[in-house]
Residue, then its C-alpha position, 0 to 999 in steps of 0.5 A: x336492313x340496308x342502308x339507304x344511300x345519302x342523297x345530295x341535297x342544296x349545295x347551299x346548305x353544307x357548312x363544314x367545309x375545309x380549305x388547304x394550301x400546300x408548302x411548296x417544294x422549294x420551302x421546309x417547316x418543322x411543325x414544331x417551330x409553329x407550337x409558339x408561334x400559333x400561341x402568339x397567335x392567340x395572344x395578338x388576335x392575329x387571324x379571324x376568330x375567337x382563338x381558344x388553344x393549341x393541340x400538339x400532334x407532331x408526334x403522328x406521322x399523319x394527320x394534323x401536326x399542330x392544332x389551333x382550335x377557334x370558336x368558329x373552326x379551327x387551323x392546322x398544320x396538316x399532312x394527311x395526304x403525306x404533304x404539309x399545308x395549311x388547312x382552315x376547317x370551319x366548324x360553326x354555320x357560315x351565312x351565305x351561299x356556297x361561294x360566299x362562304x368559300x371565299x371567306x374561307x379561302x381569304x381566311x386561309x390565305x391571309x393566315x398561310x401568308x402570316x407563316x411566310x413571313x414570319x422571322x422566327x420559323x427557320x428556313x425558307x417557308x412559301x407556299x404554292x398557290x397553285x394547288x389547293x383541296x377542298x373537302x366538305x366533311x358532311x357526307x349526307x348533304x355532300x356524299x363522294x360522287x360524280x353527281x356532287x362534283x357536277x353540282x359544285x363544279x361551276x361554284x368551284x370554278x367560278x372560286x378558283x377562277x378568282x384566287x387566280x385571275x381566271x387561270x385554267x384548274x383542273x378538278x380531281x375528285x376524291x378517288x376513294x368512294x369512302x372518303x369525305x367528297x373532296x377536289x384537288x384543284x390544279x392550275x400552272x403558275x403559282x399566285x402569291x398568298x397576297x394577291x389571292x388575299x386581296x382577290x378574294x376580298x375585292x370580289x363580288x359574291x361568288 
């Protein structure tokens, strides 16, 4: 018996959305170094959410390095596509529209990646580039991997990056592989520092 096909529904309605944000190559990060410093996290209230433990992964070569799971969704140091960044992946029901919700997730993000930028205790130089950023929905029946949902999400995501970057120009690459989570790279030139994309992101109306 065939399958039918998933059939996209309001874009409003899907909640496990994942944001990331890369090291720029410039910066270096051992995964290991950021184990104890996601456990102060937990014990300084230091990012959004009701932070529950840390899972070590760094012995994979793929995937999520280091694990910082909260109630509402979870942090991770993640190098899926074979670069190192930052994801939030939210987990439990976000209110509001699509954009309202990326734009909470992207300061959540933002404000967490800054954090690790600053923090005196990893070794080396540690920057990431707010010039490139993914977006992934992990909900295949309300978003599947087609033209026809980039077409619906395009002027949401334009309108979010256009506020992360001051109205600079992205580019939007889907996700090539037709069995992969609905995904877009998003691109622009220049490189936006984490605290002003934090403050943009709070300072903006709703999306």
């Amino acid at each position: 018996m065939k399958v039918p096909a998933p059939v996209m529904t309001d874009i409003d309605d899907v909640q496990r959305i994942a944001l990331t944000v890369f090291l720029a190559d410039d910066s270096h990060l051992d995964p290991r170094d950021v184990i104890p410093v996601f456990h102060r996290w937990i014990q300084t209230h230091a990012v959004d959410g009701l932070l529950i433990d840390v899972a070590d992964y760094t012995h994979l070569p793929t995937g999520p390095s280091v694990l910082l799971v909260a109630h509402e969704g979870q942090y991770s140091l993640d190098r899926t596509d074979g670069r190192l960044g930052l994801q939030y992946t939210r987990t439990r029901p976000l209110a509001g529209t699509l954009g309202e919700r990326l734009r909470v997730l992207g300061r959540t993000l933002a404000h967490a990646a800054g954090l690790l930028e600053t923090d005196s205790t990893l070794r080396g130089a540690v920057r990431f580039a707010g010039n490139e950023l993914t977006c992934v929905a992990n909900d295949r029946l309300r978003a599947p991997n087609t033209a026809g949902t980039l077409e619906a999400w395009r002027p949401t995501l334009d309108t979010f990056f256009r506020t992360v970057s001051a109205d600079a120009g992205w580019s939007l690459t889907r996700e090539p592989d037709p069995g992969a989570p609905f995904g877009v790279r998003a691109r622009t030139t220049g490189s936006t520092p984490l605290r002003t994309i934090t403050a943009r992101l709070t300072a903006a109306p709703d999306i």
